[in-house]
N, CA, C and O of each residue as an XYZ file, in Angstrom:
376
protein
N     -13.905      5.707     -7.897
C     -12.854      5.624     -6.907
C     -11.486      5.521     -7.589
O     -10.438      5.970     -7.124
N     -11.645      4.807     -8.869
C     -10.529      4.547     -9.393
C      -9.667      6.120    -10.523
O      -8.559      6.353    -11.004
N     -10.835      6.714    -10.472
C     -10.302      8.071    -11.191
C      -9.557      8.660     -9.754
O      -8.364      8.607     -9.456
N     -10.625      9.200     -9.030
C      -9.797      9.672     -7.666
C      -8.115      9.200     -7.311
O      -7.057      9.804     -7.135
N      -8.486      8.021     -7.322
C      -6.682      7.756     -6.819
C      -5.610      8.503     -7.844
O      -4.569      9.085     -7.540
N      -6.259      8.279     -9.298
C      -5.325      8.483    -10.326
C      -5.003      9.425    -10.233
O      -3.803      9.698    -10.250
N      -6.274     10.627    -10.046
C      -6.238     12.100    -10.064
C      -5.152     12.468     -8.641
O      -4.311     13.364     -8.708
N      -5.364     11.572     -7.343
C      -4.233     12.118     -6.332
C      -2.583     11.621     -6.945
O      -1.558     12.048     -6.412
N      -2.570     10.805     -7.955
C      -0.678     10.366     -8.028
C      -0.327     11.500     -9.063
O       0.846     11.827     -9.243
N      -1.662     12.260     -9.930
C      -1.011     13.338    -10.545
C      -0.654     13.939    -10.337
O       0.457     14.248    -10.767
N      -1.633     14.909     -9.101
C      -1.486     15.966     -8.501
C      -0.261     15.989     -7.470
O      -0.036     17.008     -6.816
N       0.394     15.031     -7.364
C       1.490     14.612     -6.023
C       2.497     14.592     -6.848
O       3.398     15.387     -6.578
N       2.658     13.799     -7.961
C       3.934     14.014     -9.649
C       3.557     15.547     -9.762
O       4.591     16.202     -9.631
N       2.459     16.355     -9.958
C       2.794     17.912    -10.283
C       3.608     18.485     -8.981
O       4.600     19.201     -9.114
N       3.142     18.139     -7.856
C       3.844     18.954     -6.992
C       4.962     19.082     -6.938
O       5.583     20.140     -7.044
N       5.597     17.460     -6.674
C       6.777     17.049     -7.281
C       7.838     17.626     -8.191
O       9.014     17.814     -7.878
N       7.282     17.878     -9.340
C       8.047     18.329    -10.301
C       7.987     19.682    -10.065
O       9.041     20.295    -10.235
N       6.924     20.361     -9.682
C       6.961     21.917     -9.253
C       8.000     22.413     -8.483
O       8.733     23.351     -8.800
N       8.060     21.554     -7.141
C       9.407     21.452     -6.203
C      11.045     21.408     -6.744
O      12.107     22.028     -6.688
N      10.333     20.066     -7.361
C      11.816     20.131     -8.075
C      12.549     21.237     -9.033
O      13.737     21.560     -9.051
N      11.423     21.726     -9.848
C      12.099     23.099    -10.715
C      12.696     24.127     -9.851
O      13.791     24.596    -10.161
N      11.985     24.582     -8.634
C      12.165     25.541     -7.974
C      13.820     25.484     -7.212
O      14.672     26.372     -7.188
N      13.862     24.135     -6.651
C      15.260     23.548     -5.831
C      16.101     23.513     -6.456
O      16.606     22.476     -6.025
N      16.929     23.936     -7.434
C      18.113     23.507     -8.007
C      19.358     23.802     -7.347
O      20.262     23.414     -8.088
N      19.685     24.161     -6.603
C      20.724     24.182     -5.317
C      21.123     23.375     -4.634
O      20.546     22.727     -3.762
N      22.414     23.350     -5.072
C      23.451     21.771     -3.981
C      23.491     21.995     -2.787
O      23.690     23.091     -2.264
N      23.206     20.436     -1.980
C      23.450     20.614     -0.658
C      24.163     19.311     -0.233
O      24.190     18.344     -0.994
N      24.608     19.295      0.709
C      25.249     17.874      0.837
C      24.267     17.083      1.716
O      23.408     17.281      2.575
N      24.821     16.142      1.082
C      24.080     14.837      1.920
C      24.694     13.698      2.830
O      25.211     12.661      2.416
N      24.591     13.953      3.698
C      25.726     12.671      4.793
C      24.577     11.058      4.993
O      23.465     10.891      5.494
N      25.419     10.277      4.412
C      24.737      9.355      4.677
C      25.280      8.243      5.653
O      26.117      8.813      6.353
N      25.214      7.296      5.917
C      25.643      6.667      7.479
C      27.266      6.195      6.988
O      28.021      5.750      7.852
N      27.665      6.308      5.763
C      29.102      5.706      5.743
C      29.753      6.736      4.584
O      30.878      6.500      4.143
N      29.009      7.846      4.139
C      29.575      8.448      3.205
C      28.977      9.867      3.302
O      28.397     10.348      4.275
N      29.214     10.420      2.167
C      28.118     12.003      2.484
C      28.729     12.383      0.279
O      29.587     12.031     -0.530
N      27.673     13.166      0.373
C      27.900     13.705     -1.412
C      26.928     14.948     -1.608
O      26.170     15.464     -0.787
N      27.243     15.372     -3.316
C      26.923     16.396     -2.738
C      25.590     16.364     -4.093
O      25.878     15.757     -5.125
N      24.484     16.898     -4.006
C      23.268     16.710     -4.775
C      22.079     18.080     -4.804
O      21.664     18.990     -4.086
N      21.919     17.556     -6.002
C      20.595     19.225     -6.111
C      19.654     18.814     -4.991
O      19.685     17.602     -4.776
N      19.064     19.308     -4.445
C      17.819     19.828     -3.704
C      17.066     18.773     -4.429
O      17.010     17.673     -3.879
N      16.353     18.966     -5.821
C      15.675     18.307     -6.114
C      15.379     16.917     -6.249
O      14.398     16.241     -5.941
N      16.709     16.608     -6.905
C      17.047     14.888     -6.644
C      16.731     14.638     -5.545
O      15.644     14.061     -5.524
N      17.248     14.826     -4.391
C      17.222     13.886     -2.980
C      15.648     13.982     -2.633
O      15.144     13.073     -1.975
N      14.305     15.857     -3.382
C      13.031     15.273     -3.128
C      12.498     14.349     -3.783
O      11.505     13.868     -3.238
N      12.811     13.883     -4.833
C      12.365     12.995     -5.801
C      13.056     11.512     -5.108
O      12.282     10.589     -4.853
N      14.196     11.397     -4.895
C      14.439     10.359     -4.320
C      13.677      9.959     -2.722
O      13.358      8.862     -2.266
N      13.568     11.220     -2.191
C      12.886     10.909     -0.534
C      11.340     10.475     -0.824
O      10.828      9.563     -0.175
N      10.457     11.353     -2.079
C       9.080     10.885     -2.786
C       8.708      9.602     -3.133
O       7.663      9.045     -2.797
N       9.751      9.070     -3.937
C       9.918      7.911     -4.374
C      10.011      6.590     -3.725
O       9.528      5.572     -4.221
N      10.559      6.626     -2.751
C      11.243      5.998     -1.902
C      10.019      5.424     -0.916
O       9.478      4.350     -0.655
N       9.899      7.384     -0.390
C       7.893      6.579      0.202
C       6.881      6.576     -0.287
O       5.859      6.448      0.386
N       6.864      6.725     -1.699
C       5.946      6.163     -2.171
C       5.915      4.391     -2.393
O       4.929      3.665     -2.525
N       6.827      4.166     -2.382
C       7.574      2.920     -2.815
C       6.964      2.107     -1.682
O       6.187      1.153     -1.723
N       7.590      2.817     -0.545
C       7.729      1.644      0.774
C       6.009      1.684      1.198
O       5.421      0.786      1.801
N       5.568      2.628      0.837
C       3.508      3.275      1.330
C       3.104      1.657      0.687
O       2.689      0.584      1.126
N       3.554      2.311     -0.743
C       2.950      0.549     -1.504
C       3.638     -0.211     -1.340
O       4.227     -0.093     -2.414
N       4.170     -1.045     -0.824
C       4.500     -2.232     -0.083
C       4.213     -2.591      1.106
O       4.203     -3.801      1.329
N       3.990     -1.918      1.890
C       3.387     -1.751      3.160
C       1.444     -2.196      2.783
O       0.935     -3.270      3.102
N       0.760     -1.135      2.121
C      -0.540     -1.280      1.931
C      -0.169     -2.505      1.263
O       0.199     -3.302      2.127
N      -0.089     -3.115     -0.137
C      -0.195     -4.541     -0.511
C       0.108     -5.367      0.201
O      -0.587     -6.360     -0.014
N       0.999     -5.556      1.196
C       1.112     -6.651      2.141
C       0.159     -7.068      2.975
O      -0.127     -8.238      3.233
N      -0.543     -5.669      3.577
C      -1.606     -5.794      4.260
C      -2.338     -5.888      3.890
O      -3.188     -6.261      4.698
N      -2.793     -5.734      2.657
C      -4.049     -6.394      1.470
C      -4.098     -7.518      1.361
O      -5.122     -8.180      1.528
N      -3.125     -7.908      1.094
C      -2.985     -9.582      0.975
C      -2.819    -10.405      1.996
O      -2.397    -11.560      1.948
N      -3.165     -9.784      2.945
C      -3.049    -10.254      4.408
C      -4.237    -10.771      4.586
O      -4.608    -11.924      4.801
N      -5.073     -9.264      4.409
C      -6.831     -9.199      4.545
C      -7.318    -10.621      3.939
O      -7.839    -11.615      4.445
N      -6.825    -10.193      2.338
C      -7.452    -11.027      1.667
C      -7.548    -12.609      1.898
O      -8.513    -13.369      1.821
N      -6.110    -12.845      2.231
C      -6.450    -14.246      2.497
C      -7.104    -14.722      3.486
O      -7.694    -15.803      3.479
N      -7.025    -13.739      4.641
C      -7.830    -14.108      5.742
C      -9.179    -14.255      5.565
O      -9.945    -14.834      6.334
N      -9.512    -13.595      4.299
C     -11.084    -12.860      4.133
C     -11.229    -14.544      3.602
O     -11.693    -15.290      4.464
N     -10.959    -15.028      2.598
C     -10.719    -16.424      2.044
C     -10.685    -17.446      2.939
O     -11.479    -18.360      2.718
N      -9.817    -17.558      4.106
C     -10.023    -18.615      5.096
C     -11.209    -18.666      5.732
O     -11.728    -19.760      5.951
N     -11.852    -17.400      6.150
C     -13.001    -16.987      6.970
C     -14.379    -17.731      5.829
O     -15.245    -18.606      5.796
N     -13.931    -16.922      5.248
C     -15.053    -17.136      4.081
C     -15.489    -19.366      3.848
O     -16.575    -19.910      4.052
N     -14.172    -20.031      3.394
C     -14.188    -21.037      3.376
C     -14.393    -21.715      4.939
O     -14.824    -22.861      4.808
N     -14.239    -21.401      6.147
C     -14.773    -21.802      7.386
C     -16.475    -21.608      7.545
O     -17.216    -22.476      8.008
N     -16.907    -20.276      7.056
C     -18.225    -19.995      7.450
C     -19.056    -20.986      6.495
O     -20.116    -21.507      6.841
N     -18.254    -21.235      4.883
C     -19.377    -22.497      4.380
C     -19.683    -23.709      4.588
O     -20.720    -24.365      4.490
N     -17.902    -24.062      5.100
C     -17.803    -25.608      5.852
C     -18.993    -25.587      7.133
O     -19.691    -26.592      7.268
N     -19.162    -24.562      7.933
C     -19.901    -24.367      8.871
C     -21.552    -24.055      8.397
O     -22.330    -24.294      9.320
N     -22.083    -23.665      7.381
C     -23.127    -23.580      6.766
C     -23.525    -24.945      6.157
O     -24.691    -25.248      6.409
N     -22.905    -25.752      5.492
C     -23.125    -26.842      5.109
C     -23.676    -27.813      6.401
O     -24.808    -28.205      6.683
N     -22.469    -28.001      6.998
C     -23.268    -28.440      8.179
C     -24.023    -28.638      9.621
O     -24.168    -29.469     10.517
N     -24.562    -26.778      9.083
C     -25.704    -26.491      9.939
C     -26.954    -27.236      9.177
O     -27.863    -27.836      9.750
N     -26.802    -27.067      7.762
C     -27.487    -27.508      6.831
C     -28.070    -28.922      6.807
O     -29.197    -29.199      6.397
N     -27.135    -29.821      7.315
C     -26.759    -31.071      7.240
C     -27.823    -31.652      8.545
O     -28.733    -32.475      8.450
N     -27.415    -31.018      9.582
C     -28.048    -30.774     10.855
C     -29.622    -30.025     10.794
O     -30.256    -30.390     11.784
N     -30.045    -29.532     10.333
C     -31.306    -29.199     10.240
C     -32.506    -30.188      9.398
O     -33.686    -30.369      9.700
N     -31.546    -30.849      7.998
C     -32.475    -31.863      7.532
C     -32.729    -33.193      8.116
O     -33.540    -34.054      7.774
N     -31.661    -33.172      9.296
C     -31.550    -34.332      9.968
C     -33.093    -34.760     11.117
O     -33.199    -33.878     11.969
N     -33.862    -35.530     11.219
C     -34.830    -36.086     12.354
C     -34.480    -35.565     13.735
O     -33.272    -35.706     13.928
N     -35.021    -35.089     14.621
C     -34.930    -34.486     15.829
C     -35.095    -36.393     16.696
O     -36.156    -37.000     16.550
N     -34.200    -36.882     17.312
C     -34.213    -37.596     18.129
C     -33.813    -37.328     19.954
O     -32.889    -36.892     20.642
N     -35.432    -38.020     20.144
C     -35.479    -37.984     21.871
C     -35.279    -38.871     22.066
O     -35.220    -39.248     23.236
């Protein structure tokens, strides 16, 4: 699994850079308080980057979301196993 991922951030950096060779043509860019003017390629590498950036921050947050939950759950179901445990060695009183 862990080759797979590697093999998709290559193939996404080749595309990348493929794009980028091809774009070398200025275009402007307006941004909410300014505007400039930039190759084609930069702004894909910057727009790539950017969500790649925010993809992983987004997924790790929610990993670590899981995880701890997985951890609370986990530490409830033994507190709760113990003393089912506790309760079963116990004498049945009528």
């Amino acid at each position: 699994m862990k080759i797979l991922s590697i093999l998709v951030l290559v193939v996404c950096f080749l595309v990348t850079l493929a794009l980028g060779a091809q774009n070398q043509q200025l275009v402007n860019f307006d941004f909410l308080v300014a505007q400039g003017e930039f190759q084609l390629s930069t702004l894909l590498g910057i727009a790539f980057g950017s969500g790649f950036a925010i993809g992983w921050l987004i997924c790790g947050m929610l990993y670590l979301k899981a995880r701890f939950s997985k951890n609370r759950l986990s530490k409830k179901v033994e507190k709760q196993q113990k003393e089912l445990n506790q309760l079963r060695a116990e004498p049945v009183k009528e």
